[in-house]
C-alpha positions as CSV (number, residue, x, y, z in Angstrom):
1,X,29.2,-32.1,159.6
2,X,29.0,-33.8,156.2
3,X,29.9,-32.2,152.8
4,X,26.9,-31.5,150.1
5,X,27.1,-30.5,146.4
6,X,25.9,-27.3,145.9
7,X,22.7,-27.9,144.3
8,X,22.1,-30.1,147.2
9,X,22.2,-26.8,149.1
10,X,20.0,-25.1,146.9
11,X,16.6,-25.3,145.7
12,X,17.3,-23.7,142.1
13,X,20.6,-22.9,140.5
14,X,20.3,-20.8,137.6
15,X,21.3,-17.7,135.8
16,X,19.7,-14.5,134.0
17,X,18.7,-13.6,130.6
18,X,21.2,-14.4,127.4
19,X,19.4,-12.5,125.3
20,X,19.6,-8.7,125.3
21,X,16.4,-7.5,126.0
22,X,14.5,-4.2,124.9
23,X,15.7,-1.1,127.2
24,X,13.1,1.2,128.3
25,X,13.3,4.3,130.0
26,X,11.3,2.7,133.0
27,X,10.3,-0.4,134.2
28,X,11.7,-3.4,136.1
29,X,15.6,-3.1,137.0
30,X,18.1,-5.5,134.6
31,X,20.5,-6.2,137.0
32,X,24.0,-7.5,135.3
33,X,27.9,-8.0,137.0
34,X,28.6,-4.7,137.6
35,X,24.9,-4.7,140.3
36,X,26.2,-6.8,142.0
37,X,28.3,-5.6,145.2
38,X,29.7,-7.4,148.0
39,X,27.2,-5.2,150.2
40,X,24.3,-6.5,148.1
41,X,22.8,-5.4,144.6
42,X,22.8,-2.1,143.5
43,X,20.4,-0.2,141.0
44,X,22.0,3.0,140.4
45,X,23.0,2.4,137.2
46,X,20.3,-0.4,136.3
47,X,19.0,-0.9,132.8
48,X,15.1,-1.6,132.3
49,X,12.5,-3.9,131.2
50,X,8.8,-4.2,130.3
51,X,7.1,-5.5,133.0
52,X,6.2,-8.1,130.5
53,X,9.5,-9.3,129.5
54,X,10.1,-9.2,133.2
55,X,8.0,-11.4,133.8
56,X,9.3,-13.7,131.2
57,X,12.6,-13.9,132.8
58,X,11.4,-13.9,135.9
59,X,9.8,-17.3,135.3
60,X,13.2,-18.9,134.9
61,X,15.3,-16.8,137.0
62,X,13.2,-15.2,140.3
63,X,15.6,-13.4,142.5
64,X,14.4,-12.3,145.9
65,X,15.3,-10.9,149.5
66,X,18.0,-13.8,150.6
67,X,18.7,-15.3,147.6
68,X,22.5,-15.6,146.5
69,X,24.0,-14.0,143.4
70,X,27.3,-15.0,142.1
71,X,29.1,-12.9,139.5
72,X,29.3,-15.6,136.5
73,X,31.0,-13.8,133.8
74,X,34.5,-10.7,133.9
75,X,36.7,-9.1,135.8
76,X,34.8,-9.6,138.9
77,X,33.8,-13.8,138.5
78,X,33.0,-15.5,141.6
79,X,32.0,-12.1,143.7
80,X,28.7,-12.9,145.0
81,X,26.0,-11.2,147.6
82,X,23.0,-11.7,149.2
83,X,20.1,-10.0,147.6
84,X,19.4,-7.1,150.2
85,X,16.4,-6.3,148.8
86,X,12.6,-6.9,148.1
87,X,12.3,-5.1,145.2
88,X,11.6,-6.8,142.1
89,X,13.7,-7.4,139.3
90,X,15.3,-9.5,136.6
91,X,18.9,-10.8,135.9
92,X,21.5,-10.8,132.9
93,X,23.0,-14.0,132.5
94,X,26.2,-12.8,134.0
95,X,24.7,-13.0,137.5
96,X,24.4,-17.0,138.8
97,X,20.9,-17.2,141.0
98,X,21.1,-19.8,143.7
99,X,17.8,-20.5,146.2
100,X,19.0,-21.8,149.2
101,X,17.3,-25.0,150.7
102,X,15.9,-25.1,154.2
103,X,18.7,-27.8,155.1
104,X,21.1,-24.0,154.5
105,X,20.8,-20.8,156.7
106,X,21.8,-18.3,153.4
107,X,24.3,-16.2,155.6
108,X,26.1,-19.2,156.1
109,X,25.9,-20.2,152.3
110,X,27.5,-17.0,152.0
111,X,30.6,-17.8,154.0
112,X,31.1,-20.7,152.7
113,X,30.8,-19.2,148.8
114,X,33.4,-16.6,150.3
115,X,35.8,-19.3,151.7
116,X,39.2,-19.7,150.4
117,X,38.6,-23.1,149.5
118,X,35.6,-22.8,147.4
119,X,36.6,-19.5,145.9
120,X,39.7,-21.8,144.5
121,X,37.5,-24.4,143.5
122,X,35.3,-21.9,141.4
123,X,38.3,-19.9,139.8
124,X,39.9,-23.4,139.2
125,X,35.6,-24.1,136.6
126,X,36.0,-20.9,134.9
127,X,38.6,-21.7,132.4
128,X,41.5,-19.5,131.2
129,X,40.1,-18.2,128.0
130,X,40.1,-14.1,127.3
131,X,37.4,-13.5,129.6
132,X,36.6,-15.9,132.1
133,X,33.4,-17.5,132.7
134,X,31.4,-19.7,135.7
135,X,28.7,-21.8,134.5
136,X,26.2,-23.2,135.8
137,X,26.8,-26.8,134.7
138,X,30.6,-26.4,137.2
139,X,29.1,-24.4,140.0
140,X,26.1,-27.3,140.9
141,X,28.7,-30.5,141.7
142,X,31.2,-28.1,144.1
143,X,31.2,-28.9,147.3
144,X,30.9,-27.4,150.8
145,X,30.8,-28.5,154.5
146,X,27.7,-28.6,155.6
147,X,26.9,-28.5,159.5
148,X,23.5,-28.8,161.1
149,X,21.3,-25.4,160.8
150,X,22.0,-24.7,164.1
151,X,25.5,-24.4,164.2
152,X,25.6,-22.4,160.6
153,X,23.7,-19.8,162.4
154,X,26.0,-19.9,165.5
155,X,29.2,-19.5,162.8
156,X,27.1,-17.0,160.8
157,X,26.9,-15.0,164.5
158,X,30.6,-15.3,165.2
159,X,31.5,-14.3,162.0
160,X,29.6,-11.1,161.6
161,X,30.6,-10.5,165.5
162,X,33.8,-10.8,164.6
163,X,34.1,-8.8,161.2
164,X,32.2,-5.7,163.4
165,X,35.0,-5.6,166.1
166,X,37.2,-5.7,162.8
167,X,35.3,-2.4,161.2
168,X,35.1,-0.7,164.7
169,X,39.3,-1.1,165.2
């Protein structure tokens, strides 16, 4: 095992769109915090883009099947899923994107994001102001313990194993 900085796990670190973007009746999903669920993103109360502005964003920030997504910004900082989906959409900048690297199986990346320790670590970034905040700049040099691929996936495995005899009781 060795420990890694987060953006040593990950390909790309980034987050969604600052700007508030044109709403249309129908078009790409704008995912923001309140998408993102525990289970997984959600788009049953999704905002819309232009498939050209969707594209824009997407060019920065590319969420897709796998994927992480940390809540960055609220009442809910710091929850984060794995994107259960392969539909296409774009992100608010109150969702934190992270690409895991091949050197990271992503349900493991999810424990460890989950973990006490780095949950502390990331409540500890986000300041104490009115409304708290995760940026990207703090989440990038956090560490986590990093075991060979192999054994990530055999923790993944024990872990959902585990949390299923937990649902079942």
């Amino acid at each position: 095992w060795t420990w890694c900085a987060t953006d040593q796990a990950c390909d790309k670190i980034t987050d969604g769109e600052h700007i508030s973007p044109s709403i249309v009746s129908d078009g790409i999903p704008l995912l923001s915090a309140k998408d993102v669920l525990d289970a997984g993103v959600t788009f049953g109360d999704a905002k819309y883009v232009t498939a050209s502005d969707a594209e824009k964003f997407r060019s920065r920030c590319d969420p897709d099947s796998g994927d992480i997504l940390i809540v960055s910004r609220g009442a809910t900082i710091g929850r984060a899923c794995r994107v259960n989906t392969d539909r296409v959409f774009t992100l608010m900048g109150s969702v934190i994107l992270m690409k895991p690297t091949k050197l990271i199986d992503a349900s493991y990346l999810m424990l460890a994001l989950k973990a006490g320790f780095f949950l502390t670590r990331l409540t500890a970034v986000s300041g104490s102001t009115a409304q708290q905040a995760i940026y990207i700049r703090d989440v990038r040099p956090l560490q986590l313990p990093l075991p060979p691929v192999a054994e990530q996936q055999r923790i993944s495995a024990e872990v959902d194993r585990l949390l299923s005899i937990i649902r079942s009781v």
